[in-house]
N, C-alpha and C positions, 0 to 999 in steps of 0.2 A: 504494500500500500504506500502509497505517497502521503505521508503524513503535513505536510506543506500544505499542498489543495486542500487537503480534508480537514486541517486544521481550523481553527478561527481566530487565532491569533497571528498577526507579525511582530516584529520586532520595530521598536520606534526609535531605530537608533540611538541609544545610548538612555533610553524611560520608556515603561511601559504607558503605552496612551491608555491607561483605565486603573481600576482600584484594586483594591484588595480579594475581593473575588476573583478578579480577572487571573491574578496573583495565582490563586491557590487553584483556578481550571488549570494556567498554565504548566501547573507541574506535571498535570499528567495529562494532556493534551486529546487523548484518543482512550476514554475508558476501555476501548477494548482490547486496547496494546498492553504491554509490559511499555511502554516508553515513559521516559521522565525528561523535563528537560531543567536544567540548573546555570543560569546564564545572569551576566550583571545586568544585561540589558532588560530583564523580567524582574529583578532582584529587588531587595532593599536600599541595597548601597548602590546606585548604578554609576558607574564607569570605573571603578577600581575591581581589582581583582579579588577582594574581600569579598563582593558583592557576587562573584560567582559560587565561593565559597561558600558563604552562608547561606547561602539558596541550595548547595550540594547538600548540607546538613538538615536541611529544610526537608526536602524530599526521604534523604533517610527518616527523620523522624517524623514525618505525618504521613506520608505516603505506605513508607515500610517497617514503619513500627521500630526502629530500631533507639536505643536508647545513646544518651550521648557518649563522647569519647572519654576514657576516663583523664586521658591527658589534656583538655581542651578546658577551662578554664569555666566554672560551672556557672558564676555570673556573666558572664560576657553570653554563653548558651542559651539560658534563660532568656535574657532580653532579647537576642540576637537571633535566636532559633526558635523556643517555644511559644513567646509572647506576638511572634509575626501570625499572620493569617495564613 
């Protein structure tokens, strides 16, 4: 499948043009797929590469269940990971 066309999102260069929902469809773009997608351009922080980051952590945890890293800094996760949509 071409997930592009069949998608509903693009990329708005460097912000996503919509809110928080828009946010949290984008992670997994195609319910019927296994795909995720984790990008600054969707992100929280958009244009640094932090911001792809914590959108990758984003998807692990709401997406896939997974709990955080033990090395990763548990207040900075909280706000940064859990506290996002």
């Amino acid at each position: 499948a071409n997930w592009i066309s069949a998608g509903r999102y693009t990329p708005g260069i460097g912000r996503l043009l919509g809110g928080d929902l828009d946010r949290a469809l984008l992670r997994k773009p195609l319910p019927e797929y296994d795909l995720f997608l984790a990008n600054q351009d969707f992100g929280y922080e958009t244009g640094w590469a932090a911001g792809s980051l914590a959108m990758a952590e984003k998807v692990l945890q709401a997406e896939l269940g997974l709990p955080a890293p033990r090395w990763l800094d548990a207040e900075w996760y909280e706000k940064r990971v859990v506290a996002e949509p």
